[in-house]
C-alpha positions in Angstrom: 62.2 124.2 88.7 65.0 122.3 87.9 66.0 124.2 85.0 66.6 126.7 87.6 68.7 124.7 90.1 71.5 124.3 87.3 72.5 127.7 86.8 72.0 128.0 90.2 74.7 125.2 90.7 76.6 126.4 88.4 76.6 130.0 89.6 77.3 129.1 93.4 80.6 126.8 92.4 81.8 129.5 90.3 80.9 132.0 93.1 83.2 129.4 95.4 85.6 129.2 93.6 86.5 133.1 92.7 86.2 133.6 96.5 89.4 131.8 97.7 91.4 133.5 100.1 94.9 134.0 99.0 97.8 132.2 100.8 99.5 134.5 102.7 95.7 136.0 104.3 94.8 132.4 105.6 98.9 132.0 106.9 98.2 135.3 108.4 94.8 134.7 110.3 96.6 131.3 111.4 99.3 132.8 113.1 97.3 135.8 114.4 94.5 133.0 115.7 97.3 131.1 117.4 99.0 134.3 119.0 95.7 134.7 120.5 95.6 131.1 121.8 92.5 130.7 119.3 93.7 127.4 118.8 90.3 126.0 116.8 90.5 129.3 115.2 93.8 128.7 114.0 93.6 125.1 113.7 90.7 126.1 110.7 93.3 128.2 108.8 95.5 125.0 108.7 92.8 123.3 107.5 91.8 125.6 104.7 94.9 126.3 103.8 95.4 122.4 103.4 92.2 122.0 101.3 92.5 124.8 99.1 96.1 124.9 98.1 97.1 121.0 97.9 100.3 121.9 96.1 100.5 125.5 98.3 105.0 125.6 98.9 103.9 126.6 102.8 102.1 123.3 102.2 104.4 120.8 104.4 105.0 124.2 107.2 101.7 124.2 107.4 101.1 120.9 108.5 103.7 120.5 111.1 102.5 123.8 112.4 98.8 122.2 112.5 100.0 118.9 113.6 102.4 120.1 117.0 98.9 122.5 117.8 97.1 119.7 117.7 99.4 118.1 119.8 100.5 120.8 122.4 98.0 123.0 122.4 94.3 121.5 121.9 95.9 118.0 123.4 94.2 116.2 120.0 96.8 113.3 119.7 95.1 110.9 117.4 94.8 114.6 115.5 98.4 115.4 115.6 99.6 112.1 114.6 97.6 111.6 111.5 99.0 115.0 110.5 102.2 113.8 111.1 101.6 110.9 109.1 100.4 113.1 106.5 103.5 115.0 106.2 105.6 112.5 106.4 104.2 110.3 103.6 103.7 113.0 101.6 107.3 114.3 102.0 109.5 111.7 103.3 112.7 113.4 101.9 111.6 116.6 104.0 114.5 117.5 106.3 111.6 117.3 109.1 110.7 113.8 108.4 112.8 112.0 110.7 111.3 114.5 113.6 107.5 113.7 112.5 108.5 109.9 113.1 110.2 110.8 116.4 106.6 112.7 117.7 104.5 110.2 116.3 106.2 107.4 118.5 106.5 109.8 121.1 102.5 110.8 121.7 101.5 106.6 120.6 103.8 105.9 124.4 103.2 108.6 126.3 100.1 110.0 125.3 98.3 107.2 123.8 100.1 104.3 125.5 100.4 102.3 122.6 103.4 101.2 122.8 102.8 98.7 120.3 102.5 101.8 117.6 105.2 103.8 119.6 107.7 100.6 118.8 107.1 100.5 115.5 107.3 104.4 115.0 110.6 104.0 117.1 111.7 101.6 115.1 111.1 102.8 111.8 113.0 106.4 112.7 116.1 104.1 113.7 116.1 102.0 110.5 115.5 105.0 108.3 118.1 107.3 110.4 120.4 105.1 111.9 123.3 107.4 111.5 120.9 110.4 113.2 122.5 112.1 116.3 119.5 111.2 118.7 119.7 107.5 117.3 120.8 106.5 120.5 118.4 108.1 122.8 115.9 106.2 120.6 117.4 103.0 121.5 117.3 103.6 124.8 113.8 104.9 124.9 113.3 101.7 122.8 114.6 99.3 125.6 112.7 101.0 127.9 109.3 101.2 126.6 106.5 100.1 128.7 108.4 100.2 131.9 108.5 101.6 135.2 110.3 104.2 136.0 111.1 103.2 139.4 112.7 100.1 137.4 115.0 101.4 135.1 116.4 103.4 137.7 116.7 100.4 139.8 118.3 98.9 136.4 120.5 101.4 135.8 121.9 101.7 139.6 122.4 98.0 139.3 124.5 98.5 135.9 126.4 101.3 136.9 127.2 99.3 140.5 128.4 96.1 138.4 130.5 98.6 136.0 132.1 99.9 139.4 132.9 96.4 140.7 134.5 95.1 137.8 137.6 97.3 137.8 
């Protein structure tokens, strides 16, 4: 018997192996899948693509593209960011990098509500792009974190009445 199960073996990785589908067929059925909104359908291309071509050059497309459906389409956060997280410690000189920092902070507070992770997300983007143009804007959302709406509009009325006084 078992000198039967090693050919076998043998035979069905080999089998496995000669059967990968190319690229551009899996890219294709992703985008097709997703056009459909057959988002689990599409989100299984990602993933194969992922697994079988770990040096594939659509490799860090791929992963954004599987990391926003995640995100806005199937509603997976904790999904999305460890995708993002993916990409961006696998290609932190990507020109998308700063962006995957930017929507990991962004699901942790408003998705998640961990505004503990979205702080340090935040955080990180500004010390790694502090020249970026939406540098700013991340302050801001920085300052802001955790709050009530109501009370940075409250804040800001009371900051742009005190600017309006002192002229």
């Amino acid at each position: 018997m078992q000198e039967l199960l090693l050919p076998l073996c043998v035979g069905l990785v080999f089998f496995a192996a000669c059967s990968r589908m190319p690229e551009q067929e899996i890219l294709s059925r992703a985008k097709t899948s997703r056009d459909e909104a057959k988002y689990t359908d599409a989100l299984g291309y990602y993933r194969l693509y992922l697994d079988d071509y770990p040096t594939g050059k659509y490799r860090p497309d791929v992963l954004l593209k599987a990391a926003g459906l995640c995100g806005n389409e199937m509603r997976e956060y904790q999904s999305s960011i460890a995708l993002y997280k993916k990409f961006y410690n696998e290609y932190p000189s990507h020109p998308d990098a700063g962006k995957a920092l930017l929507l990991i902070g962004f699901m942790y507070s408003e998705q998640i509500k961990n505004l503990d992770s979205a702080r340090y997300y935040y955080t990180s983007f500004i010390d790694k792009y502090p020249d970026n143009e939406v540098t700013p804007s991340i302050k801001i959302e920085l300052a802001n974190l955790g709050k009530d709406p109501e009370k940075i509009l409250e804040e800001k009325a009371d900051s742009d009445g005190m600017a309006g006084t002192s002229k």
